[in-house]
PyMOL CGO cylinders between C-alpha atoms (Angstrom):
from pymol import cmd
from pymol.cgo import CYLINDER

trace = [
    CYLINDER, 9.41, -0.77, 0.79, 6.18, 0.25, 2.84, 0.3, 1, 1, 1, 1, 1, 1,
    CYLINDER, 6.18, 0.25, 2.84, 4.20, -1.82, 5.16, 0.3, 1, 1, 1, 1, 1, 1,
    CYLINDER, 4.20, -1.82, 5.16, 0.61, -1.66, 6.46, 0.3, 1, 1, 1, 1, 1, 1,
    CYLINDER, 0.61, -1.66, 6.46, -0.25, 1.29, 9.04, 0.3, 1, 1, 1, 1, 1, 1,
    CYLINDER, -0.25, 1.29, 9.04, 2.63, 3.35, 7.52, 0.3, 1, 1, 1, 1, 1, 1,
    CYLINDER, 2.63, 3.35, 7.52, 1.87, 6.72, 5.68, 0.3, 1, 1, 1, 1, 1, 1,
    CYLINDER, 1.87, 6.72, 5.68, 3.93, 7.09, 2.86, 0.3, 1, 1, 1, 1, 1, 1,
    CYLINDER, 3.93, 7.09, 2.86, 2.20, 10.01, 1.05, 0.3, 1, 1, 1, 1, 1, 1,
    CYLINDER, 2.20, 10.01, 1.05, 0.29, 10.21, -1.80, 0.3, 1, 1, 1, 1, 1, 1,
    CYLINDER, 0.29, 10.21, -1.80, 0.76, 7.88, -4.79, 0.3, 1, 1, 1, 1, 1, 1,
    CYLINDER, 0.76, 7.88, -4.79, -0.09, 4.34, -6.31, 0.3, 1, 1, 1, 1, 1, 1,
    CYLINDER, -0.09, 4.34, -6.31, 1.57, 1.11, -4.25, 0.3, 1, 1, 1, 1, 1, 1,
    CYLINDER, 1.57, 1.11, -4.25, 1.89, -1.89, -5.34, 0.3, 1, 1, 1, 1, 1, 1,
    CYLINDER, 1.89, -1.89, -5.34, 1.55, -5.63, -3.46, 0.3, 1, 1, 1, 1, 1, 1,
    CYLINDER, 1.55, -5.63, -3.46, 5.24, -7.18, -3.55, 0.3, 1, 1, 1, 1, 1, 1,
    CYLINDER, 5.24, -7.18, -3.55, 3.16, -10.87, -2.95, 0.3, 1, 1, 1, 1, 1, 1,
    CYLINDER, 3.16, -10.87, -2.95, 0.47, -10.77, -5.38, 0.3, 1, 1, 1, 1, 1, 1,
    CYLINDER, 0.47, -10.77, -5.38, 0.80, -7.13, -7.62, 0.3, 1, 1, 1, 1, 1, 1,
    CYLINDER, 0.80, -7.13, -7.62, -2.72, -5.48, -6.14, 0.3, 1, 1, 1, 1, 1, 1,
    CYLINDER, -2.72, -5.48, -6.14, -2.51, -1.98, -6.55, 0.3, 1, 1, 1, 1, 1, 1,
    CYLINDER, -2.51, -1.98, -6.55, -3.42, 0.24, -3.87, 0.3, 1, 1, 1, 1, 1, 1,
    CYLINDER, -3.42, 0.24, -3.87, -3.99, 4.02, -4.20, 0.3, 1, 1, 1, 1, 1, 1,
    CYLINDER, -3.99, 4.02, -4.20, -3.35, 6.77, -1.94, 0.3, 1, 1, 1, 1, 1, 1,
    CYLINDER, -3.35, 6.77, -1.94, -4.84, 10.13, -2.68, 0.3, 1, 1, 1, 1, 1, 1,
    CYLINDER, -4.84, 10.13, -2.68, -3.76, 11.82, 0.54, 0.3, 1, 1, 1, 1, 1, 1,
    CYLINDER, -3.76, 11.82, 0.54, -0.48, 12.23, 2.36, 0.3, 1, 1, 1, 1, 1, 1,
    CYLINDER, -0.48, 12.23, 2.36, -2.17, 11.42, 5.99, 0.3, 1, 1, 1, 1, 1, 1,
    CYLINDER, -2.17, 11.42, 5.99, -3.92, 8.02, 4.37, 0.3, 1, 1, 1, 1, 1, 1,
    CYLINDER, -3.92, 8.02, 4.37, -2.33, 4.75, 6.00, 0.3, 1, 1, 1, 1, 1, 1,
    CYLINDER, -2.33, 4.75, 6.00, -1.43, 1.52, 3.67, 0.3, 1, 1, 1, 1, 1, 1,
    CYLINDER, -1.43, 1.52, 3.67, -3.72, -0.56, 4.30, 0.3, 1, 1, 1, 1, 1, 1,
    CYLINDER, -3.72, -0.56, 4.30, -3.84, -4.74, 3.86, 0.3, 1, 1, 1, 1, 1, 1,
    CYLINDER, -3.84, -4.74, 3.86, -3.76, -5.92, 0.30, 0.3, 1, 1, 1, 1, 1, 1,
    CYLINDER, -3.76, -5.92, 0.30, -7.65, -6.16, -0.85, 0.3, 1, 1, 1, 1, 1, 1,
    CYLINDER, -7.65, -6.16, -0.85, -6.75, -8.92, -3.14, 0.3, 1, 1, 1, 1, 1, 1,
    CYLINDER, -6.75, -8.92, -3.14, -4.25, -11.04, -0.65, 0.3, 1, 1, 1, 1, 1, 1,
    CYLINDER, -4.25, -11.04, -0.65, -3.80, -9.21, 3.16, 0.3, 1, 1, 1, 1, 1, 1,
    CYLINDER, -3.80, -9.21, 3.16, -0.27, -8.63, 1.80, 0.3, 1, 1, 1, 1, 1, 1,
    CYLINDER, -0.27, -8.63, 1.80, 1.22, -6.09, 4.25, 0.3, 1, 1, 1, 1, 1, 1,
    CYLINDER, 1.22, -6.09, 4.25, 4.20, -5.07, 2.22, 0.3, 1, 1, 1, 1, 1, 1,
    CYLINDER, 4.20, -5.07, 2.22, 4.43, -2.50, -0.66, 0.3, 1, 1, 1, 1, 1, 1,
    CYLINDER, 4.43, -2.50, -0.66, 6.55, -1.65, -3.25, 0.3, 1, 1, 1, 1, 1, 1,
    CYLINDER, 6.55, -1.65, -3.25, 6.13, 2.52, -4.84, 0.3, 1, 1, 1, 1, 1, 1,
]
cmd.load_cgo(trace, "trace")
């Protein structure tokens, strides 16, 4: 599980409260809140 402000490397993460996906394409990008619901939890 990753949460906003944490950098868990590239890859595509997905909202645990709603199912937004959310797309890193760099290893130094933060999560950031869900687009869809401010969700701050992620599942890879």
């Amino acid at each position: 599980m990753s949460k906003t402000g944490e950098k868990p490397g590239k890859g595509v993460y997905v909202c645990i409260k709603c199912g937004e996906k959310v797309r890193l394409d760099d290893n130094s990008d933060r999560l950031p809140p869900c687009p869809k619901c401010h969700g701050t939890e992620y599942k890879p």
